[in-house]
Backbone and ligand atoms as CSV (ligand in chain L), in Angstrom:
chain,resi,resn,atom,element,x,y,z
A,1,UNK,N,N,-24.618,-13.516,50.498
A,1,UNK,CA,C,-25.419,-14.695,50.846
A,1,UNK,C,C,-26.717,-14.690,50.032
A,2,UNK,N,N,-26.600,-15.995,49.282
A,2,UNK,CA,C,-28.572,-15.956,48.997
A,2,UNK,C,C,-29.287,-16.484,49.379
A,3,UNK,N,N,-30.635,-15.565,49.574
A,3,UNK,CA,C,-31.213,-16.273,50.963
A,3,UNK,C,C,-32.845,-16.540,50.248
A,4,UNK,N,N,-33.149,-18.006,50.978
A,4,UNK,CA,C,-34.384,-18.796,50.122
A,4,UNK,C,C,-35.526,-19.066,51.146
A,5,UNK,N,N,-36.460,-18.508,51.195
A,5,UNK,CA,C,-37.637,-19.133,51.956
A,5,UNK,C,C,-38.474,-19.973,50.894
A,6,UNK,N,N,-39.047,-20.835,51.851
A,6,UNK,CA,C,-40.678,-22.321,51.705
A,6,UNK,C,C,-41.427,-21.495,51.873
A,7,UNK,N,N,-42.471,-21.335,51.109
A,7,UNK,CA,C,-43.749,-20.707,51.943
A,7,UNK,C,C,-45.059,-21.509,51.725
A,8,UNK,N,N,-45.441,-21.863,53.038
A,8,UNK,CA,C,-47.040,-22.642,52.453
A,8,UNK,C,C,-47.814,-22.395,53.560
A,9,UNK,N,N,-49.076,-23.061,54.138
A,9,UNK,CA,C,-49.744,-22.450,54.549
A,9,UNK,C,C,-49.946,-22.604,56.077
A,10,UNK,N,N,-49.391,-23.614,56.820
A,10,UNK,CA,C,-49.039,-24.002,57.901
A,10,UNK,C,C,-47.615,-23.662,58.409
A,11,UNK,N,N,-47.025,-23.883,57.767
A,11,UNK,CA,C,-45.418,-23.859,57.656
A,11,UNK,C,C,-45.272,-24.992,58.610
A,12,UNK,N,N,-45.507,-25.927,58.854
A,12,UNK,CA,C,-45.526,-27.457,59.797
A,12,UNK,C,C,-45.209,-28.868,58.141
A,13,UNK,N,N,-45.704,-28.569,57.463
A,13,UNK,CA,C,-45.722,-30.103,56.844
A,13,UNK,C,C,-44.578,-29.669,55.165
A,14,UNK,N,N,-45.351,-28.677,54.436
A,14,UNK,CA,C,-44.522,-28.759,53.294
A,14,UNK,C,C,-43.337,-28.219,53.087
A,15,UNK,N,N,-43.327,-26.740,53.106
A,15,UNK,CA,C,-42.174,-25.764,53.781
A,15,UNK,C,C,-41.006,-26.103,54.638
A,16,UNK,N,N,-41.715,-26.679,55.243
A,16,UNK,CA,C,-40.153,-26.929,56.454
A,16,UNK,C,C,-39.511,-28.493,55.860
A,17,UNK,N,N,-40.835,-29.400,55.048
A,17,UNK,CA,C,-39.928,-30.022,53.875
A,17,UNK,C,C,-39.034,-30.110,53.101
A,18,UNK,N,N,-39.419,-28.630,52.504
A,18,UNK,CA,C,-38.908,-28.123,51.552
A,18,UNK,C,C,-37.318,-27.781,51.564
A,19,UNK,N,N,-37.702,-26.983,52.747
A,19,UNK,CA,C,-36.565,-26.204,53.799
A,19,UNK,C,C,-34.998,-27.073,54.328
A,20,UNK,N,N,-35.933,-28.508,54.872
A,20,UNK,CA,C,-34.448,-29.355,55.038
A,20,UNK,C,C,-33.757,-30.068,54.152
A,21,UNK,N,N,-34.600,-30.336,52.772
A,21,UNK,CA,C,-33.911,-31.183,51.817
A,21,UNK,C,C,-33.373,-30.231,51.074
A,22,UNK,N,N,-33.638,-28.998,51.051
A,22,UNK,CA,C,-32.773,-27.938,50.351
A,22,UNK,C,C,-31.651,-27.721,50.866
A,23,UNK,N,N,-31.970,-27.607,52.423
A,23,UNK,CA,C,-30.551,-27.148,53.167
A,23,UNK,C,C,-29.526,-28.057,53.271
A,24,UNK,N,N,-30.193,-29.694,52.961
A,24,UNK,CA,C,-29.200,-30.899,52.761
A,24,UNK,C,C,-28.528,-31.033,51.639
A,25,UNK,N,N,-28.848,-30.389,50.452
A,25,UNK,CA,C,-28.483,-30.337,49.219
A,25,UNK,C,C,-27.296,-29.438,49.041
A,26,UNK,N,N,-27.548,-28.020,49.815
A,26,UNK,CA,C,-26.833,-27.022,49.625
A,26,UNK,C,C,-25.330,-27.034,50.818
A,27,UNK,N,N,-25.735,-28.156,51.598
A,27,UNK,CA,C,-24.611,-28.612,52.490
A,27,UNK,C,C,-23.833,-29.669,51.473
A,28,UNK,N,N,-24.189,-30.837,50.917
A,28,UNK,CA,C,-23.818,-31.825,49.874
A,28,UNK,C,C,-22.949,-31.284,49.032
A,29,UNK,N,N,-23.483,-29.916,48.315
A,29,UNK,CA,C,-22.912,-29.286,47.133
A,29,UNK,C,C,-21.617,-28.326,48.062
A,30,UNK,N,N,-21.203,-28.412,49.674
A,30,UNK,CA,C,-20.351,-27.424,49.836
A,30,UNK,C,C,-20.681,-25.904,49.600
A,31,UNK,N,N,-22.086,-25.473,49.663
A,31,UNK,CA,C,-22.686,-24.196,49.506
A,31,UNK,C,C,-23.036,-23.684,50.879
A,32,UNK,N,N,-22.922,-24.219,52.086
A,32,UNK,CA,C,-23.584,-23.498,53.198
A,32,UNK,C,C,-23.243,-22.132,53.371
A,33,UNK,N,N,-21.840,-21.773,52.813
A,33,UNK,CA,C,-21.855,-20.278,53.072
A,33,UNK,C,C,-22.237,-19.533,52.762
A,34,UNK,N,N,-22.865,-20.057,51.365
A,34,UNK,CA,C,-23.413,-18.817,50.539
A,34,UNK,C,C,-24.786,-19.182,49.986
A,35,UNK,N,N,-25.539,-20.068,50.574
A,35,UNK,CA,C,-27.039,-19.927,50.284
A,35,UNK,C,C,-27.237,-20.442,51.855
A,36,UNK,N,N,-28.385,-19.597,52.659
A,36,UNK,CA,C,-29.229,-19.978,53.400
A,36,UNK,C,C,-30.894,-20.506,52.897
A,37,UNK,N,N,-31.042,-21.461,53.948
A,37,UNK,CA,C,-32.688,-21.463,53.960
A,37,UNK,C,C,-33.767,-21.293,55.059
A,38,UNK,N,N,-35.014,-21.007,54.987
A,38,UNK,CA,C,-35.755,-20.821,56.207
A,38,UNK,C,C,-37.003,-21.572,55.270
A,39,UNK,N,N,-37.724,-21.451,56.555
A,39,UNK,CA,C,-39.554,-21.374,55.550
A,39,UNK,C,C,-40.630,-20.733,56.419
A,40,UNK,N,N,-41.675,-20.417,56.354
A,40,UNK,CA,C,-42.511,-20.063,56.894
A,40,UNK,C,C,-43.931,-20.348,56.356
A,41,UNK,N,N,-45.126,-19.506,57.177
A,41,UNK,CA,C,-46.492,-20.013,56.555
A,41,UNK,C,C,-47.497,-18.688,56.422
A,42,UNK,N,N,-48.584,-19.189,55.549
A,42,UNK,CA,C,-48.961,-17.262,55.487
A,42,UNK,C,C,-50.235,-17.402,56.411
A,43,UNK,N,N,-50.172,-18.835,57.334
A,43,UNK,CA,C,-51.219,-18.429,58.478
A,43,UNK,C,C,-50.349,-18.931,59.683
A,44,UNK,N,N,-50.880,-17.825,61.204
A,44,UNK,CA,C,-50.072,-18.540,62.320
A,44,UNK,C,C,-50.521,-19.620,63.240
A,45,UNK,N,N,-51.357,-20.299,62.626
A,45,UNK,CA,C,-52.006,-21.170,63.485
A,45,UNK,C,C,-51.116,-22.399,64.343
A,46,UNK,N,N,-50.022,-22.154,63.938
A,46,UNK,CA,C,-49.334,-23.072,64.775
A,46,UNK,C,C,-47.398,-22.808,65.008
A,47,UNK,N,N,-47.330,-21.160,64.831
A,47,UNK,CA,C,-46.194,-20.811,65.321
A,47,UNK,C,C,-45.978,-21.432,66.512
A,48,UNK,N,N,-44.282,-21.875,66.621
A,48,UNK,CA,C,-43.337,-22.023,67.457
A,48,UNK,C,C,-43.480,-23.630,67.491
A,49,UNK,N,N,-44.416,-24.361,66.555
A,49,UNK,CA,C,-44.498,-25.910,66.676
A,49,UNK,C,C,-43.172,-26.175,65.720
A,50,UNK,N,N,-43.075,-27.742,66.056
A,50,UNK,CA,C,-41.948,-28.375,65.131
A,50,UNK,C,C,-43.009,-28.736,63.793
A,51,UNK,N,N,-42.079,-29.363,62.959
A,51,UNK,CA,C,-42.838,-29.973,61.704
A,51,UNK,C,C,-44.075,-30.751,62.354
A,52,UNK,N,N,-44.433,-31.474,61.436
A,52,UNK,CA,C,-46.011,-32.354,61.812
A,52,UNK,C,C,-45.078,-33.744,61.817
A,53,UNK,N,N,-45.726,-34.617,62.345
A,53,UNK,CA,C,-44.608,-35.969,62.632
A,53,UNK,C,C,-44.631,-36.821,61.235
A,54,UNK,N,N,-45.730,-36.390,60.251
A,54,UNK,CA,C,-45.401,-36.724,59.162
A,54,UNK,C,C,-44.386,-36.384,58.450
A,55,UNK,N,N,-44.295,-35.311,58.364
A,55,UNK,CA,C,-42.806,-34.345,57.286
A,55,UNK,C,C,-41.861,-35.050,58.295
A,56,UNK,N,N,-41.741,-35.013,59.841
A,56,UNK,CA,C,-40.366,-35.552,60.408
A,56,UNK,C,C,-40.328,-36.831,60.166
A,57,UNK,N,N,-41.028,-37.947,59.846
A,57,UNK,CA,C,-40.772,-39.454,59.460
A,57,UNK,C,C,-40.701,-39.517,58.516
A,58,UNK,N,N,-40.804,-38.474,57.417
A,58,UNK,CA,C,-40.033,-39.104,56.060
A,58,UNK,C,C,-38.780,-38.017,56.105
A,59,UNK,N,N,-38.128,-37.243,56.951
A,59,UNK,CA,C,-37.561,-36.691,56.755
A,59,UNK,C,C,-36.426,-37.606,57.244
A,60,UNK,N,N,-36.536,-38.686,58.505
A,60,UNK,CA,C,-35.824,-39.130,59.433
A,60,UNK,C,C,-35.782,-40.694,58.688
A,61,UNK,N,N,-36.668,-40.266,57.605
A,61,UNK,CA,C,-36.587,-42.053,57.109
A,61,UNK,C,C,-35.652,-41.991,55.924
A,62,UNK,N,N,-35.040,-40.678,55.507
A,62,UNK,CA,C,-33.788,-40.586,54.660
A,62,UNK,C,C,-32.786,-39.698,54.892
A,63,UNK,N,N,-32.784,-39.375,56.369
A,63,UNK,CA,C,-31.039,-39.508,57.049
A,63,UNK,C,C,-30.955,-38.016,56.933
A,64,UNK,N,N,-32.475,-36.988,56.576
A,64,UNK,CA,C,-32.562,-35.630,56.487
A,64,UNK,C,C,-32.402,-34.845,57.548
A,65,UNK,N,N,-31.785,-34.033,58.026
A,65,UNK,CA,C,-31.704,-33.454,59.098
A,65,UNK,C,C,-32.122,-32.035,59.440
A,66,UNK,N,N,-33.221,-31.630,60.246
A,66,UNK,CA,C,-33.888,-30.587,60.573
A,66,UNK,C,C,-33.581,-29.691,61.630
A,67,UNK,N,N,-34.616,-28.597,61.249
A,67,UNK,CA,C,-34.085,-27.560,62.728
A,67,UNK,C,C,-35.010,-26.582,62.723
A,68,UNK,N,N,-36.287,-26.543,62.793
A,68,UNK,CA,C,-37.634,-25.274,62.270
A,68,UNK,C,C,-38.615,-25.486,63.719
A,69,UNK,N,N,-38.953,-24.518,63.538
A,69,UNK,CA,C,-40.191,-24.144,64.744
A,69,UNK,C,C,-41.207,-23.117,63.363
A,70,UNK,N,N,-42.195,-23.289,63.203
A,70,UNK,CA,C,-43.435,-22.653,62.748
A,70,UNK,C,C,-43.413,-20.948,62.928
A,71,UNK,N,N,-43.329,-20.390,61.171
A,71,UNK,CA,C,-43.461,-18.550,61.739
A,71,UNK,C,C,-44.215,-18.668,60.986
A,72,UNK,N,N,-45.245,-17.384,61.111
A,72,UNK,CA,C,-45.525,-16.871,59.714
A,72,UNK,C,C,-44.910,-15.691,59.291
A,73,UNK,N,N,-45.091,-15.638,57.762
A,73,UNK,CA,C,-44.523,-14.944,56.871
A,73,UNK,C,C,-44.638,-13.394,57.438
A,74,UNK,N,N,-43.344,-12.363,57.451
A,74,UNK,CA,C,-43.349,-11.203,57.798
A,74,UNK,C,C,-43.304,-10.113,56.452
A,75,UNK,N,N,-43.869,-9.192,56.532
A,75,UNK,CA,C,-43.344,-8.784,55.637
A,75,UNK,C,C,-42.343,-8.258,54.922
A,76,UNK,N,N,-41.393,-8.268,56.055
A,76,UNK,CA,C,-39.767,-7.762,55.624
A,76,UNK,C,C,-39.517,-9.106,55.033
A,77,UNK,N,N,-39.997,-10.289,54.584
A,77,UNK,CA,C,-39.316,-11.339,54.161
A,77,UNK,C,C,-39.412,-10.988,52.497
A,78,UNK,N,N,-40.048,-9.826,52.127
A,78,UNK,CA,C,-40.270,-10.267,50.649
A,78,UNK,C,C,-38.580,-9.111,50.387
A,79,UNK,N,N,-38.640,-8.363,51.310
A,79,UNK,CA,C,-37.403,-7.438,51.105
A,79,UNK,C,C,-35.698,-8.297,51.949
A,80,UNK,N,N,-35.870,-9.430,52.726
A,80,UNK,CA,C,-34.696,-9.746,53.204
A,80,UNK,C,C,-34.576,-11.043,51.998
A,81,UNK,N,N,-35.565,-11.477,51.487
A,81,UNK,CA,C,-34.814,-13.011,50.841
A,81,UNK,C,C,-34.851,-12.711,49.338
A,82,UNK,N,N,-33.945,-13.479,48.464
A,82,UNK,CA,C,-33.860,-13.338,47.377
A,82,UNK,C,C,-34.450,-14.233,46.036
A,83,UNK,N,N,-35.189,-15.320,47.081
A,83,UNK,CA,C,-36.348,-16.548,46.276
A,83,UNK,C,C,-37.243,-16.423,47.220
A,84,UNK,N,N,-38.692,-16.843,47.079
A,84,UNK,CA,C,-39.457,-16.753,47.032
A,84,UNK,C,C,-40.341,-17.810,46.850
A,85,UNK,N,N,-40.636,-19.152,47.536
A,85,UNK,CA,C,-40.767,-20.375,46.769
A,85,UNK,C,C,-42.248,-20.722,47.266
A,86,UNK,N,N,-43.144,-20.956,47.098
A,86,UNK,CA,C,-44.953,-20.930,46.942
A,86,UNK,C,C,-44.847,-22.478,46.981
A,87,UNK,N,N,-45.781,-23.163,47.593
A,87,UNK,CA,C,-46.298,-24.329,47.537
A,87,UNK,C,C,-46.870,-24.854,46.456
A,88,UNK,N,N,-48.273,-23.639,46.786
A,88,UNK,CA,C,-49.625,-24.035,45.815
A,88,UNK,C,C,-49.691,-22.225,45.534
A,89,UNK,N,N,-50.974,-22.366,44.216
A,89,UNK,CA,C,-51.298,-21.196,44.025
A,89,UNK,C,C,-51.926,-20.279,45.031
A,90,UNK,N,N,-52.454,-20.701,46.166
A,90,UNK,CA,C,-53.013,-19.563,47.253
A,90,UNK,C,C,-51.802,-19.453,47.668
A,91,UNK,N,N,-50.939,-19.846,48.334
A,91,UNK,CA,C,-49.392,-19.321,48.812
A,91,UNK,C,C,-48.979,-18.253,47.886
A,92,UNK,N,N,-49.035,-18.389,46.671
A,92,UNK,CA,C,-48.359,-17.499,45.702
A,92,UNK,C,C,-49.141,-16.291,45.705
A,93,UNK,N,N,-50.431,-16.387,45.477
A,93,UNK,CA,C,-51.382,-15.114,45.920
A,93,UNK,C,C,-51.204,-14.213,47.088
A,94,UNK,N,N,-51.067,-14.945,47.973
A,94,UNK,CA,C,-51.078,-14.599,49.848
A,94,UNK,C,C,-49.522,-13.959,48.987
A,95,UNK,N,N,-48.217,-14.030,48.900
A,95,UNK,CA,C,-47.196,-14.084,48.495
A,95,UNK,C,C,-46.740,-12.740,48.344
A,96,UNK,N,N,-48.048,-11.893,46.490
A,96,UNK,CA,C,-48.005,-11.217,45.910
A,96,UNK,C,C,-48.618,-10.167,46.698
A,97,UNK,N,N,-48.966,-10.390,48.097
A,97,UNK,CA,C,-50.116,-9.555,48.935
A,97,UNK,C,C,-48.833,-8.782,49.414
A,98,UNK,N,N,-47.462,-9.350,50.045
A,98,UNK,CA,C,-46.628,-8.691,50.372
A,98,UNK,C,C,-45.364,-7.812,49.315
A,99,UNK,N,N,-46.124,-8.269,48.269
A,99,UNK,CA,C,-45.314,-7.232,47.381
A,99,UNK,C,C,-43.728,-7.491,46.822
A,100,UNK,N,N,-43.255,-8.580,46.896
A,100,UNK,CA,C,-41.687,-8.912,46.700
A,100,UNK,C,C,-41.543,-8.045,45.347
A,101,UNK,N,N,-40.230,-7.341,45.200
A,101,UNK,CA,C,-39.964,-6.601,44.068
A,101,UNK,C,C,-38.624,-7.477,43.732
A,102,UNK,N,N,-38.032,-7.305,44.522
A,102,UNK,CA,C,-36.488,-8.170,43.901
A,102,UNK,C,C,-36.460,-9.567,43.908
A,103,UNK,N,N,-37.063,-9.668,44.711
A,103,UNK,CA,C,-37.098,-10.975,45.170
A,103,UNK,C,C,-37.449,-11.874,43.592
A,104,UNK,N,N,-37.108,-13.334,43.502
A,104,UNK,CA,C,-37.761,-14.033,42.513
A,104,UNK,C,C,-39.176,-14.721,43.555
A,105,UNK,N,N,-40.137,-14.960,42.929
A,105,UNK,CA,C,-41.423,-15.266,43.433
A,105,UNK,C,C,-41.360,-16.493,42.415
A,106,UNK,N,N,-41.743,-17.756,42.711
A,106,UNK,CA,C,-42.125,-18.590,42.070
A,106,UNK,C,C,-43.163,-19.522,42.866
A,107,UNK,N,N,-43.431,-20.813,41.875
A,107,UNK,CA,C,-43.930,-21.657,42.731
A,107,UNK,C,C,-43.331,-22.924,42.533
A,108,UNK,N,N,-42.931,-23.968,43.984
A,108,UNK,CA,C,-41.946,-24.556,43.687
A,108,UNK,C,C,-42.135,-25.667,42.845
A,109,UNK,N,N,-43.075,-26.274,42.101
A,109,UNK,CA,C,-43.234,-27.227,41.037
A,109,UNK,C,C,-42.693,-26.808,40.177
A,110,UNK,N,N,-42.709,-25.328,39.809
A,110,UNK,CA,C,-41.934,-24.726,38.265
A,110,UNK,C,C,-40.864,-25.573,38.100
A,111,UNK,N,N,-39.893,-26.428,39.584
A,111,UNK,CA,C,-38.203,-26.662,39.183
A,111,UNK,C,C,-38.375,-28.042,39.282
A,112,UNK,N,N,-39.530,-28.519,38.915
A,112,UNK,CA,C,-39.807,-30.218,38.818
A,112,UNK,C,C,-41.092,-30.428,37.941
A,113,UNK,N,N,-41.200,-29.808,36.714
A,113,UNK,CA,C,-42.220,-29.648,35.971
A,113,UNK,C,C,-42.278,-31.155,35.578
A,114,UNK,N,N,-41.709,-31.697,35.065
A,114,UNK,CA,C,-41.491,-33.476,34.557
A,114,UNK,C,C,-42.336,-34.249,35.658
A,115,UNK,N,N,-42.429,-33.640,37.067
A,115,UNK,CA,C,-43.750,-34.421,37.996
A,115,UNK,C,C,-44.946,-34.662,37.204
A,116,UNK,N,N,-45.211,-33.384,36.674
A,116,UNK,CA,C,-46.670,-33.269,36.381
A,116,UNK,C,C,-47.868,-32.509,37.192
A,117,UNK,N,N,-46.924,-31.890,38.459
A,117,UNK,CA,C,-47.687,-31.217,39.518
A,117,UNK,C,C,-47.302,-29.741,39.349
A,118,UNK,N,N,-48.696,-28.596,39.303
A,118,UNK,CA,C,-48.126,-27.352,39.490
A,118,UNK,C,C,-47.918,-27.166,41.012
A,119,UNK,N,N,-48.912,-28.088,41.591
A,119,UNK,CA,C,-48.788,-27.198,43.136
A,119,UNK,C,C,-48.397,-28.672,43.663
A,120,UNK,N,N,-47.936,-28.539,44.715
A,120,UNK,CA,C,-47.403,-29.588,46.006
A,120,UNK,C,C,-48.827,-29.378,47.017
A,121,UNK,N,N,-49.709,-30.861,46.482
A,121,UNK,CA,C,-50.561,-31.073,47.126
A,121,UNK,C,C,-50.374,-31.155,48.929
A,122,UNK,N,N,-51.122,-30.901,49.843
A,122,UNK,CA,C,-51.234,-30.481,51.055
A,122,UNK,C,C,-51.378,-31.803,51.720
A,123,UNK,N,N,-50.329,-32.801,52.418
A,123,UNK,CA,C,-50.465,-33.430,53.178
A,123,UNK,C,C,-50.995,-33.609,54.340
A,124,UNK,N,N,-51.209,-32.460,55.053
A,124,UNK,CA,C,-52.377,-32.119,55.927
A,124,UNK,C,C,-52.891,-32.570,56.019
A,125,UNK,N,N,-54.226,-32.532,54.752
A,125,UNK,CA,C,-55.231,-33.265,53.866
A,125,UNK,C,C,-55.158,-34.653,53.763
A,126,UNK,N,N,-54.061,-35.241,52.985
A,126,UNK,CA,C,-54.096,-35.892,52.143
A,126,UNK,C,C,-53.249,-37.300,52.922
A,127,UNK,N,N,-52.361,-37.084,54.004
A,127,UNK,CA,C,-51.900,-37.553,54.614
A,127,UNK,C,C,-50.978,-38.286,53.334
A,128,UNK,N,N,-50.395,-37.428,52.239
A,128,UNK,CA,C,-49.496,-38.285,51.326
A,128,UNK,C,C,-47.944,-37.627,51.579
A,129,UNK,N,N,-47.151,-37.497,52.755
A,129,UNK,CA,C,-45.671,-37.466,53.007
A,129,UNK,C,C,-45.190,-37.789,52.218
A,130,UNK,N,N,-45.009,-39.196,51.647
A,130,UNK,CA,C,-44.233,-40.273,50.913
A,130,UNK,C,C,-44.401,-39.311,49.100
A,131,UNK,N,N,-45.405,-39.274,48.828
A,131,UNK,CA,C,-45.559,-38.272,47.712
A,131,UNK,C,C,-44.907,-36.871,47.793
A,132,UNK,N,N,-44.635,-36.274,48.855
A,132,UNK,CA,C,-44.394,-34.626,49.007
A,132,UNK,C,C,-43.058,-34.988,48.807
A,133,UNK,N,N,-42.257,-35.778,49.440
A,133,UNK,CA,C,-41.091,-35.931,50.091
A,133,UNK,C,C,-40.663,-35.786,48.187
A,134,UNK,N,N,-41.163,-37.149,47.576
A,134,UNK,CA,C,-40.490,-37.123,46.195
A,134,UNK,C,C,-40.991,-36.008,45.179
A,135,UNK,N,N,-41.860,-34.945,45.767
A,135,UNK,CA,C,-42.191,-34.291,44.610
A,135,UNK,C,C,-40.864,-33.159,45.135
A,136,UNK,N,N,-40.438,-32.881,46.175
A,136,UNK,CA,C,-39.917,-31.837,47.140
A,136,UNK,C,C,-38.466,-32.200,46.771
A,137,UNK,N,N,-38.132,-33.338,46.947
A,137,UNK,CA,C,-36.677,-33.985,46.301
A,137,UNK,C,C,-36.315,-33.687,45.137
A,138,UNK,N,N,-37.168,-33.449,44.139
A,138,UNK,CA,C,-36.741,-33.290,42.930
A,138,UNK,C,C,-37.218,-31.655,42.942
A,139,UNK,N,N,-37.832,-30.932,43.335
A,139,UNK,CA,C,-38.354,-29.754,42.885
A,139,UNK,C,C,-37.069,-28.536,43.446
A,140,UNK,N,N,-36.551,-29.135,44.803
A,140,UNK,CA,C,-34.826,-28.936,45.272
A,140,UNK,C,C,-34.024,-28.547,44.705
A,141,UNK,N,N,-33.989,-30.092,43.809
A,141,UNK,CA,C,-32.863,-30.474,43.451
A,141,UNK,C,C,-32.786,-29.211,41.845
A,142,UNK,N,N,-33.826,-29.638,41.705
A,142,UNK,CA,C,-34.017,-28.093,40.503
A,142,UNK,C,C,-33.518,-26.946,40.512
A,143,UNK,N,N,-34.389,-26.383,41.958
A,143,UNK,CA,C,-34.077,-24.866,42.444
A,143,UNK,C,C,-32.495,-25.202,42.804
A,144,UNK,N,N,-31.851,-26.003,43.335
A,144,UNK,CA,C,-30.643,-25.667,43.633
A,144,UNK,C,C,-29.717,-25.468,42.431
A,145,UNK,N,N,-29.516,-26.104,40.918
A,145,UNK,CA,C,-29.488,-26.024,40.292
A,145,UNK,C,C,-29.516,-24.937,39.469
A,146,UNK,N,N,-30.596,-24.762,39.340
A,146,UNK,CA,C,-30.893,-23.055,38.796
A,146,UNK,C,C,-30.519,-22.110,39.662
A,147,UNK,N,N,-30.214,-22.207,40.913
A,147,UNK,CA,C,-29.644,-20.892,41.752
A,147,UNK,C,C,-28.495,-20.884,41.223
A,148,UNK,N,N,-27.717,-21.832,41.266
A,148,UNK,CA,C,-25.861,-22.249,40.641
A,148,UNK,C,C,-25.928,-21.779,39.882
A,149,UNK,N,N,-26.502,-22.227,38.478
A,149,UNK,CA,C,-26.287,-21.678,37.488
A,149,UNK,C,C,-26.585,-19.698,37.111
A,150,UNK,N,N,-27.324,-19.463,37.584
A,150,UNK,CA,C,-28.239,-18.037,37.953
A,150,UNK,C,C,-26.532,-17.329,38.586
A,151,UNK,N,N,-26.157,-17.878,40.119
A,151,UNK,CA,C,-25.110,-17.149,40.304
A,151,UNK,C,C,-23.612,-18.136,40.341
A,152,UNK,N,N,-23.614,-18.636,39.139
A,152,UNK,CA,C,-22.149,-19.035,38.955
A,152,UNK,C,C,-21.556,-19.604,39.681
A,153,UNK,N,N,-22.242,-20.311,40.751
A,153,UNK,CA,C,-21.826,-21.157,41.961
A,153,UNK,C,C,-21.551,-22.785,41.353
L,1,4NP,P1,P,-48.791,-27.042,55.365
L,1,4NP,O1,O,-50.056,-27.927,55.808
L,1,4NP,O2,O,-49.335,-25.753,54.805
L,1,4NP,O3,O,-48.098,-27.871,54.329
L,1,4NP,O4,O,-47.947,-26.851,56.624
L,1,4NP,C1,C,-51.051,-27.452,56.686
L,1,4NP,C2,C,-50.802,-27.449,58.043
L,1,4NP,C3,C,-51.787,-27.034,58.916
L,1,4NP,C4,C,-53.024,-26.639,58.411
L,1,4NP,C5,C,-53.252,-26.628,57.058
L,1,4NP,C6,C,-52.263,-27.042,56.185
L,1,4NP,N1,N,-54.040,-26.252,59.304
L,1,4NP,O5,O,-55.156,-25.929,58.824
L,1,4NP,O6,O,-53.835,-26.237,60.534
């Protein structure tokens, strides 16, 4: 199995974004058996919540289907998963704090560079869903891509 965590800093708005349009992709492509996804956040300020009702109305406004409650990041995650996927550059920092050796560590704009975004600005903030959703759709659709190809799937 290869196994993929979101990591950002709530784990409520981008991550668990991240998390269902990946896991919709990797259901689409007939992959559920052999790639999982999760996400988490590298603060706990709001373990055991659902997404923020923003990430769930654009998630529910294209037929995406969810299933997350809020963790933060453990450190057996850099030794149980085999990606590693960063929001923004403090995620990736916080990231490198737990040390992933096998793991691939990236950040997830690397697989949607043609955006023009390194980091997946913080809707939190910015209250821009409608923007995450399409930077997250394509940055997916990337990583899923490059996992296939990576393991011959
Ligand atoms: P996220 O957004 O990292 O994309 O889930 C945030 C969610 C909550 C907070 C900050 C960012 N917060 O400060 O509570």
């Amino acid at each position: 199995m290869i196994r993929v965590l979101f990591v950002c800093l709530g784990n409520i708005c981008r991550s668990p974004m991240a998390e269902a349009l990946f896991a919709h992709k990797v259901r689409e492509a007939g992959l559920s058996e052999k790639i999982t996804a999760d996400s988490a956040g590298t603060a706990d300020y709001h373990t055991g919540s659902p997404p923020h009702r923003g990430t769930i109305a654009e998630l529910e406004r294209h037929d995406i289907s969810w299933d997350h409650r809020a963790r933060p990041v453990r450190r057996q995650d850099a030794t149980e998963f085999d990606y590693l996927l960063a929001m923004d550059e403090l995620n990736l920092a916080d990231l490198n704090g737990i040390k992933p050796r096998r793991a691939v560590l990236s950040k997830m704009m690397e697989y949607a560079s043609e955006k023009g975004y390194e980091d997946v600005p913080d809707p939190y903030y910015t209250g821009e869903f409608d923007l995450v959703y399409e930077l997250l759709d394509a940055a997916t659709a990337g990583l899923l891509s490059d996992i296939r190809e990576e393991h011959g799937l």
